[in-house]
SETORBA-971531 format. One line per 3 residues: for each residue z, x, y of C-alpha. Coordinates in Angstrom, 3 decimals. Layout:
N
Z,X,Y ~ ...
// end
This chain:
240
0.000,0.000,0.000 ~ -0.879,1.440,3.404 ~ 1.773,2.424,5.822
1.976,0.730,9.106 ~ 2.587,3.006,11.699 ~ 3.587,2.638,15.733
1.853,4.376,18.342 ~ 4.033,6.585,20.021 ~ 4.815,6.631,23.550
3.134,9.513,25.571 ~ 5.843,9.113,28.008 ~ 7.620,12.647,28.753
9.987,13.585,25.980 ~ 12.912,13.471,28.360 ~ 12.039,9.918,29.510
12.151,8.735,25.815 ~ 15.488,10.071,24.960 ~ 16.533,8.202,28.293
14.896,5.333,27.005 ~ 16.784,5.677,22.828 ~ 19.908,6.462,25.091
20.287,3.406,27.001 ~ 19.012,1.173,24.065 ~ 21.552,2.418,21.761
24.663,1.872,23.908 ~ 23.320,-1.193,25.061 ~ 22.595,-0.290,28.531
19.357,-1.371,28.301 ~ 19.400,-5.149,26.710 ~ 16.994,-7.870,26.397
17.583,-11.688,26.547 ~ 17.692,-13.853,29.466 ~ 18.994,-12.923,32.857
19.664,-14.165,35.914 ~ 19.197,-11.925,39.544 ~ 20.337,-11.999,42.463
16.894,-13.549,43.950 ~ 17.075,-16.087,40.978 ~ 14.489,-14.682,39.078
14.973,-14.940,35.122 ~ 14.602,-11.327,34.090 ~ 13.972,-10.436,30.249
15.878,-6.990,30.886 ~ 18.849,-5.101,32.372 ~ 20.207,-1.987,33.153
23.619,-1.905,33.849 ~ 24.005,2.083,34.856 ~ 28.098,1.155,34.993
28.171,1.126,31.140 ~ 27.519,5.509,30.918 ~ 31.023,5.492,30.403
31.618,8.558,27.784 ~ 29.818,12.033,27.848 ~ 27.173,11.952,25.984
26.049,9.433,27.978 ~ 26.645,10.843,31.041 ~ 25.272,14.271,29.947
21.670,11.683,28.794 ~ 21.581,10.370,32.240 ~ 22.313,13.610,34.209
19.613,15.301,32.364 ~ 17.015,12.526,32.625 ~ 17.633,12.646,37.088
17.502,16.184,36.983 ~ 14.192,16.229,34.858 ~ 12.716,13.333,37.484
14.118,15.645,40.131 ~ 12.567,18.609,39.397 ~ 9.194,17.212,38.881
9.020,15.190,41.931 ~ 9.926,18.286,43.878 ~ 6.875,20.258,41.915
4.350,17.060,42.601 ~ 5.661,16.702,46.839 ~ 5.194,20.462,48.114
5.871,19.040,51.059 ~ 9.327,17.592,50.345 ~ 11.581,19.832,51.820
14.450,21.268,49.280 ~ 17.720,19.061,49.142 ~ 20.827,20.427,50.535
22.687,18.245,49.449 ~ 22.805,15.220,46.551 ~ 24.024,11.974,47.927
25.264,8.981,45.967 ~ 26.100,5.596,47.263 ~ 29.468,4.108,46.858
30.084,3.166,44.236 ~ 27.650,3.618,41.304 ~ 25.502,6.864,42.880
29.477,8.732,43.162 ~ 28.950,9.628,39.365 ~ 25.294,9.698,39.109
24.908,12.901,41.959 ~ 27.940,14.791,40.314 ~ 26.560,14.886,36.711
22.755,15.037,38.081 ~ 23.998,18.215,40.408 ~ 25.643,19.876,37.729
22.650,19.638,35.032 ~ 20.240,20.934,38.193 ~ 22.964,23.895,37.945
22.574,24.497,34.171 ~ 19.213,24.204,34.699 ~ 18.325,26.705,37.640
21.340,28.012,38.762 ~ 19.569,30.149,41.457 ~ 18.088,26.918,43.253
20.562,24.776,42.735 ~ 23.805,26.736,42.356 ~ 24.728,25.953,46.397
23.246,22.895,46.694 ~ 26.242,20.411,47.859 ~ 27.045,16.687,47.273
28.512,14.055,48.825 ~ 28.957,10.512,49.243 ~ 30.108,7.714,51.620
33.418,5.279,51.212 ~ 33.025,1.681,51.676 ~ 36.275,1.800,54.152
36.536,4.304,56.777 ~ 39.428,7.032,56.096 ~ 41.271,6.751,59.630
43.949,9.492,58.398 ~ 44.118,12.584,56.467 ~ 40.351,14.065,56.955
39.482,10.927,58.144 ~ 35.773,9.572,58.482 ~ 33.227,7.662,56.053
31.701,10.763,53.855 ~ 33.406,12.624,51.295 ~ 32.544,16.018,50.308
29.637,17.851,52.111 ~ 28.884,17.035,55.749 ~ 25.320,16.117,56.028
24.981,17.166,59.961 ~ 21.468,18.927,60.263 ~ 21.426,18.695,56.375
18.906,17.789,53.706 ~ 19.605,14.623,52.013 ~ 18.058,13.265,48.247
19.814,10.139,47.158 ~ 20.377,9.212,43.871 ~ 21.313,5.717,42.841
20.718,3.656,39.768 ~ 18.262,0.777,40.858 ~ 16.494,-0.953,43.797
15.802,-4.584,43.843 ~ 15.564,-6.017,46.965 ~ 16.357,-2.567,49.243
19.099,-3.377,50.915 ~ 21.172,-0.987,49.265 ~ 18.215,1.822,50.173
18.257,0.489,53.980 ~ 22.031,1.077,54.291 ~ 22.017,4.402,52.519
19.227,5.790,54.804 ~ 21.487,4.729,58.042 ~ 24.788,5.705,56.864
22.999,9.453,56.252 ~ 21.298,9.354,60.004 ~ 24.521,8.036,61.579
25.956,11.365,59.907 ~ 23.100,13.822,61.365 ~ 21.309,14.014,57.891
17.988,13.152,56.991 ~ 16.803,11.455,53.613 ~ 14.049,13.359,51.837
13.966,11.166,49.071 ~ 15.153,8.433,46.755 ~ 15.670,8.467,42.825
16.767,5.663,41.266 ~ 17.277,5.052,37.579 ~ 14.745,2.191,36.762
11.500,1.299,38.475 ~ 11.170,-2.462,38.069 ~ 7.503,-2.235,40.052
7.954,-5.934,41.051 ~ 7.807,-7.600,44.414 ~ 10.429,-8.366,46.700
11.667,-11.911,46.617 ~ 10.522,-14.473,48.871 ~ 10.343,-17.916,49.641
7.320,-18.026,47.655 ~ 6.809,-15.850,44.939 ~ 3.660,-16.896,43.775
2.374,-14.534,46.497 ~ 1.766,-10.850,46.681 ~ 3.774,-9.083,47.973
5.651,-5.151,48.101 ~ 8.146,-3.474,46.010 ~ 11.118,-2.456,47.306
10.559,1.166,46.942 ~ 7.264,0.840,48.714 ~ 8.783,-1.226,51.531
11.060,1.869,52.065 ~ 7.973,4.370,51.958 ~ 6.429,2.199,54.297
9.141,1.939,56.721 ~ 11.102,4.988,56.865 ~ 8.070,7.302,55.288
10.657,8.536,52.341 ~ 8.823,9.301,49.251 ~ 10.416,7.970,46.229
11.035,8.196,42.275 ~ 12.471,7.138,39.416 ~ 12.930,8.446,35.476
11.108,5.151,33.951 ~ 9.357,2.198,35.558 ~ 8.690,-1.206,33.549
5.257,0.292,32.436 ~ 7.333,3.333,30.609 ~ 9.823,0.447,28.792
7.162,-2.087,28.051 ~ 5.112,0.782,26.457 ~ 8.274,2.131,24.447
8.925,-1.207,23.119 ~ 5.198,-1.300,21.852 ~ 5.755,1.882,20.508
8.470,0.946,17.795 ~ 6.888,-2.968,17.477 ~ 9.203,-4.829,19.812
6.335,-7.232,19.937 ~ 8.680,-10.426,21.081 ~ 10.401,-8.290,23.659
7.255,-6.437,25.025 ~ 5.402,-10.135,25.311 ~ 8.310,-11.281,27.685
8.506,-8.257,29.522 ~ 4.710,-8.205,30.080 ~ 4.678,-11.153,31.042
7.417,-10.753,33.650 ~ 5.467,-8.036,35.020 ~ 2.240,-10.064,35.372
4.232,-12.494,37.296 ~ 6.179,-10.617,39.716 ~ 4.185,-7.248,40.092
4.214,-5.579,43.499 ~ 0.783,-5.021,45.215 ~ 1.881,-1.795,46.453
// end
């Protein structure tokens, strides 16, 4: 009898043992879902649940990977000084990533600071809104987990200018490549991520996108799951 066999993803390796990662903790789960815009997602990453090491150590690697080659493919991107993660889910997520960069290449990235921002203004002690590195005439790449609507993105990119720092970049965990809400979502529309290239000219990344999932889940026959998630995307893919 012949052997049925999957294709395999040609998604970089790293991106794949993201992928097995967040599947097998449950990170990544499939059913029915509702958003904050009321949409009826057939996925979700919850970037909260890399609660023990290994998982932590799967994540770091997969943002420094993303890192490194969206630095090689933007020339023009000037180096990070600093790694900045959002209150309260980006806190972990630039510690772990800055560390791996470290392992990695510690000659460009063994000074390379991070910091991040408190919901609550410290009015004693240091005092002020960021803790750790001072981003005054500094070099900022933010990494948080993901974007749906930008909101997050908008306040992340003022908090840094209010401080003196720039943003030269975004990386976020998952790329869901679909349109901002609206009153009427039949109609095109942007992504999130594109509305922030757009706006503030900050180029942006991420270490999958729905194309890399649904194609994973074809990969090992999730046939159900990949249907729903195709479908999903045909619905509510961004023009940009």
């Amino acid at each position: 009898m012949a052997q049925t066999s999957h294709h395999e993803p040609s998604i970089p390796a790293y991106k794949a043992d993201f992928l097995q990662a967040c599947l097998s903790a449950n990170i990544l789960t499939f059913g029915t879902y509702t958003l904050k815009s009321g949409r009826q997602s057939p996925y979700f990453f919850n970037a909260g649940s890399f609660q023990d090491a290994d998982l932590l150590s799967a994540i770091a690697t997969a943002y420094a990977h993303t890192i490194i080659d969206f630095l090689n493919a933007n020339p023009e991107t000037p180096r990070p000084d600093v790694l900045f993660g959002p209150a309260y889910k980006g806190i972990p997520l630039a510690c772990c990533t800055l560390l791996e960069l470290r392992r990695i290449d510690p000659s460009a990235w063994g000074k390379v600071k991070y910091s991040f921002n408190r919901k609550e203004k410290k009015d004693h002690g240091e005092g002020g809104g960021i803790v750790g590195a001072a981003l005054r005439n500094r070099n900022a790449l933010v990494i948080d987990d993901v974007v749906t609507a930008g909101t997050a993105m908008r306040e992340t990119i003022d908090i840094v200018r209010k401080e003196g720092g720039r943003v030269v970049g975004f990386v976020v965990a998952v790329d869901r490549m679909e349109k901002m809400p609206s009153k009427n979502d039949d109609e095109p529309g942007p992504s999130a991520m594109g509305q922030i290239r757009k706006e503030y000219g900050v180029p942006t990344a991420s270490i999958v996108t729905l194309d890399d999932l649904i194609e994973l889940l074809g990969g090992r026959g999730n046939k159900q799951d990949m249907k729903r998630m195709q479908e999903y995307r045909n619905r509510y893919r961004a023009s940009d």
